[in-house]
N, C-alpha and C positions, 0 to 999 in steps of 0.2 A: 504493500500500500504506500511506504515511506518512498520507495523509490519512483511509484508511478507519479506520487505528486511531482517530486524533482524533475521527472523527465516532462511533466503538464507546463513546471513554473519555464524550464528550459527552452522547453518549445516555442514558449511566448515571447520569452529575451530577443531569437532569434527572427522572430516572424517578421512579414514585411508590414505589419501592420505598428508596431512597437517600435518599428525606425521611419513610420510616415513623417514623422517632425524633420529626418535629417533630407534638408532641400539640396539642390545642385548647388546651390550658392554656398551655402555653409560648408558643402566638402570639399571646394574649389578654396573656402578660405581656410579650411584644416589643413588643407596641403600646401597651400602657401606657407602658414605658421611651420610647420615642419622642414620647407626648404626653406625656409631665412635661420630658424634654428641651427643649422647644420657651419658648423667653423666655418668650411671655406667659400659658403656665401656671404656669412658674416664679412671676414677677412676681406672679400672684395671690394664691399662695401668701404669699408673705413680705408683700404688703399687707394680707391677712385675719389676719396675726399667725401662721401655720401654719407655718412654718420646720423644727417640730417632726414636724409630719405629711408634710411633703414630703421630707425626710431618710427616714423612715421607710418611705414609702408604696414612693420609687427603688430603695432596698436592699433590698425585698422584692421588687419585680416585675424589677429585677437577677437578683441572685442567682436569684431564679425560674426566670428564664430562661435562666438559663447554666450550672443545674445538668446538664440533662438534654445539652447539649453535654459537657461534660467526663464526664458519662457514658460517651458513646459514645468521646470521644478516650482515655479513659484503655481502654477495650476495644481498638478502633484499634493503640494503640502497646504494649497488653500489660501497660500500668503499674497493675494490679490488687495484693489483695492474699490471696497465697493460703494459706489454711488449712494451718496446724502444732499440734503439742499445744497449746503454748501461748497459743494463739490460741483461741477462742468458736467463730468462725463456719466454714461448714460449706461453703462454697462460695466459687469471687474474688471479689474485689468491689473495684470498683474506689474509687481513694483519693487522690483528686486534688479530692474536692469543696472545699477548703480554697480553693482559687485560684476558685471562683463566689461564695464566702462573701466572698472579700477581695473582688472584683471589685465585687459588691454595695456593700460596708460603703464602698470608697474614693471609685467611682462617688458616691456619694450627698453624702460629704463635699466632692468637689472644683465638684458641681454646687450645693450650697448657697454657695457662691462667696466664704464668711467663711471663711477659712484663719490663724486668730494663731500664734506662732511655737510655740508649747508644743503646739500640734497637728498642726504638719507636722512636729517633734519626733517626736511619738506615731504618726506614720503610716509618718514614715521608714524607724524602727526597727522598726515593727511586718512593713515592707516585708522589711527583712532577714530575717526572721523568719522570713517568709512562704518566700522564696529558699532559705533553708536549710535547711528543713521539707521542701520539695519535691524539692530535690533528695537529702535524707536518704528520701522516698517511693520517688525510681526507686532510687535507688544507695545502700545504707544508709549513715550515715557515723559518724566515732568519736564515742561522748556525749562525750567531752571537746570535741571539737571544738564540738558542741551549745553546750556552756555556755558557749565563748569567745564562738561567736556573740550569744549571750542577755547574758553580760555588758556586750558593745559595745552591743547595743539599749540596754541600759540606763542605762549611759554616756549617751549622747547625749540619753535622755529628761532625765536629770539635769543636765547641762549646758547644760541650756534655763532650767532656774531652777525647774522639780520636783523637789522633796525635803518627807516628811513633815517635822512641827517637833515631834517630841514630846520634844525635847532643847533647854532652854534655848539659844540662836543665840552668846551671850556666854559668857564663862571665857576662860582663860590657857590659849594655843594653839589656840583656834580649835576645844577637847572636844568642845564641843556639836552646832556644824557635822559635823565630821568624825563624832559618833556619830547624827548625821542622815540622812546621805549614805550611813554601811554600813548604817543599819537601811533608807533605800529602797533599794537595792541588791540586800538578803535580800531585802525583801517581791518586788518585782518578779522577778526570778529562782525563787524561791521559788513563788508564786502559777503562774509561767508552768508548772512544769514538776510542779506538784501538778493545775493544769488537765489538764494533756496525759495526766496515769495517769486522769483520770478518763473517755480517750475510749475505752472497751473495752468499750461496750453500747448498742448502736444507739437513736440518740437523748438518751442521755444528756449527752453533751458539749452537744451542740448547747440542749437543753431549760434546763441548767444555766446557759448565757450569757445566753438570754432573761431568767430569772428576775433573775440577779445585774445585769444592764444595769437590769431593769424597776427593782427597788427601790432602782438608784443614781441613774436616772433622775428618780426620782420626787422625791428628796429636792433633788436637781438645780436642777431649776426650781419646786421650793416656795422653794428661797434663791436665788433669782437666779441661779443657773450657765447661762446658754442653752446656751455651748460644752459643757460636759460634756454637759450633755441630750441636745443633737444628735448628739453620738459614743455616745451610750446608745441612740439610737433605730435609728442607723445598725448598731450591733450587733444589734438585736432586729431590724430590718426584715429583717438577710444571711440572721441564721439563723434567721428564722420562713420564707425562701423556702426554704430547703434542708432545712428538717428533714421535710417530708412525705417526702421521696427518701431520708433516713435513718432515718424512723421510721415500720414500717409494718405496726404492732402484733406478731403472729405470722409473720408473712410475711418474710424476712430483705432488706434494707437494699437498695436501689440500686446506695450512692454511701456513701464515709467518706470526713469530713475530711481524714482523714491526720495528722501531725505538722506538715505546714505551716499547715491549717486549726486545728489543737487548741494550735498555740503561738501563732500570728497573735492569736487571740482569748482563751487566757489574759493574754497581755501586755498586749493592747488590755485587757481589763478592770481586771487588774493598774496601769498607769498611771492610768486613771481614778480608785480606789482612793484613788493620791495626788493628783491634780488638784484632786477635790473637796472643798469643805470641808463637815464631815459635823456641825459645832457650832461656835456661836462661843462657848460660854460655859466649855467644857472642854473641856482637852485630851485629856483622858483620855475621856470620850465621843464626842469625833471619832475617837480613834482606837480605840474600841471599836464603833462602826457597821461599817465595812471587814469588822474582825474577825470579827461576827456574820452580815455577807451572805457571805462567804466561811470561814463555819465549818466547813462539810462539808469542805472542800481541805485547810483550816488541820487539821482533824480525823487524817483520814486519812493525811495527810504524816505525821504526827507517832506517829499508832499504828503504819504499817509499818516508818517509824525503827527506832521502838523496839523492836518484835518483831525484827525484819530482826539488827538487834546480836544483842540480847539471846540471839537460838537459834544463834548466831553464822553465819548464811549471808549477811550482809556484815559485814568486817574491817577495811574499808578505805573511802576516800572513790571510788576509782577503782571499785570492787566494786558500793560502792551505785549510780553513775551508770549502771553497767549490766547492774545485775539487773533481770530479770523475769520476774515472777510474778503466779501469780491470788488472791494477799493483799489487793488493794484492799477496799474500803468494799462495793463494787455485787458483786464475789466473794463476800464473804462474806456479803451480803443475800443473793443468789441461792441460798447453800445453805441458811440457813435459812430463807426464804420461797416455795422450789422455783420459782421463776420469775422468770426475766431482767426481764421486763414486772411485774410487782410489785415486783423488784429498783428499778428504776427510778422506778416511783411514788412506793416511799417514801423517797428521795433528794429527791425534787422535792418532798415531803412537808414533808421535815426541811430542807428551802430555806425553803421561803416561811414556817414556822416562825421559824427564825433572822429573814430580813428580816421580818417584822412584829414582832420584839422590837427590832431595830432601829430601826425607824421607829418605836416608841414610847420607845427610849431617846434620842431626841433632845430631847424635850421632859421628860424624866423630870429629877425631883432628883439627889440624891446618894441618898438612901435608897430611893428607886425602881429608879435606876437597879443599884445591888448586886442586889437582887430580882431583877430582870431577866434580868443575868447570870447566877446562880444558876438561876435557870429554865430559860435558852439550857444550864446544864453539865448539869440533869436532865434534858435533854430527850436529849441528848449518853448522857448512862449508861443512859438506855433502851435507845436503839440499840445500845448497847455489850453489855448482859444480852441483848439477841436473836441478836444475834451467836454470844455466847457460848452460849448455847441450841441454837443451830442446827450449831452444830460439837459437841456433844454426841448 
């Protein structure tokens, strides 16, 4: 009897019905993963000077192929997620893609085989992140608890020797340091947890990391930064493999990041942020490039602030950690543009906007670069008048 079950449970492992999940696409990117693993594909790579494309090329055909598994295990074990008012979507879905995104992005970085310490810093912490994300996925858990976690990740990034400097380093007691260390502290914490309100429209998280890695990336290895580059590619390559299973126009989603996926990769961008240097001739232009590839987060954090007080529906620090609502940015696109998918376009719109004012305020004067700015805040009250159009 023992054995006929074994050979029943056997039979099913192998049938063609228990590998309908594995698609031509996903064994096209298992075997990719398999030849870039192999040394002397590697080896080619990094002697043709590619480091850059092979980082990229793993964490796409990664992630690729591991979306569509956590698809099925997040079905499997029930760890979906399901439709409430407050919620968009209209059906489970499962919400575990965060962990083929990481799996991707890490895969990529530990087979590029240069590891310096501010980057297993960035990976470490990123890892907790990841941890506490997922398990706030199955089992929800306190935002307080969230933020301790977020603040250790950042801790640790920081005590690698990442901290902005847009505070003189010298003065009496050590000001300058110390108001270096709470302004990365905010930005990181900050950044992570302004990313994560923005994962509430299929594909928008994910399309939003490509854009902001692309244009850190680029400035990256136009100054000599290889390490940041490579953590810029390894973000674009996780979530260019998982966003087709997130984004699939009309048709509702696969597969969501989750909170472990959407803080994993705020943070990871967030550190980068401070890793790179964005001008060596201003400080105040290095630290206004960040500001501008990450204006839409910085934007929107800052209007639900202040609306949130102001109509008094949070009173408190504990109130705001866990309020939610459909006040975000991409909410209010969606009611004045009547569509989620146009919702979305012009976010990724008002992106690549911001980073190309960026990437030209690097090289801008002082009276260029004001212009600039100014144009980044018009650009900024447009959206802001449509907004307000559309709630009328």
């Amino acid at each position: 009897m023992a054995t006929r079950v074994i050979e029943n449970d056997l039979s099913m492992a192998v049938s063609p019905r228990s590998w309908r999940w594995l698609t031509p696409a996903m064994a096209v990117a298992l075997i990719g993963v398999l030849a870039l693993a192999l040394p002397a594909v590697r080896d080619q790579f990094q002697l043709e000077g590619l480091r850059w494309l092979y980082v990229l090329l793993f964490a796409f055909l990664g992630s690729c192929a591991l979306t569509p598994v956590m698809v099925q295990i997040s079905h499997h074990w029930n760890l979906v997620d399901i439709p409430t008012e407050r919620k968009i979507h209209v059906q489970p879905t499962p919400r575990l893609g965060g962990v083929a995104v990481y799996a991707g992005f890490v895969g990529s970085v530990l087979m590029n085989s240069i590891l310096p310490d501010w980057m297993t810093a960035i990976v470490l912490a990123g890892s907790l992140l990841l941890l506490v994300g997922v398990i706030d996925d199955i089992r929800e858990l306190p935002a307080s608890l969230k933020l301790v976690a977020q603040l250790v990740a950042a801790g640790i990034v920081i005590a690698s020797g990442k901290v902005l400097t847009l505070f003189p380093a010298g003065g009496a007691g050590g000001i300058g340091e110390a108001a270096n260390v709470l302004l990365t502290l905010l930005w990181i914490v900050g950044i992570t947890n302004a990313f994560n309100f923005f994962d509430g429209m299929d594909g928008l998280a994910t399309g939003l990391a490509i854009l902001m890695a692309g244009f850190m990336g680029m400035v990256a290895f136009e100054t000599n930064q290889p390490g940041v580059g490579w953590l810029a590619m390894a973000v674009i390559g996780a979530c260019a493999g998982f966003f087709p299973y997130n984004f699939r126009g009309a048709r509702p989603a696969k597969i969501f990041l989750g909170d472990g996926g959407s803080t994993f990769l705020g943070f990871t961008l967030a550190c980068l942020a401070v890793k790179g240097n964005w001008a060596n001739h201003s400080p105040i232009v290095s630290f206004s490039n960040p500001l501008l590839i990450f204006g839409v987060l910085i934007y929107d954090m800052i209007h639900i602030t202040v609306e949130r007080v102001v109509t008094g529906k949070v009173q408190s620090v504990k109130e705001w950690l866990d309020y939610v609502g459909k006040d975000h940015l991409h909410h209010r696109l969606e009611r004045a543009l009547g569509s989620r998918q146009a919702s979305v376009a012009m976010i990724f719109l008002l992106t690549i906007c911001l980073g190309l004012s960026a990437m030209a305020l690097r090289h801008a004067g002082l009276q260029e670069a004001v212009l600039l700015l100014v144009q980044a805040g018009l650009i900024v009250a447009m959206i802001t008048l449509l907004e307000i159009s559309g709630r009328r």
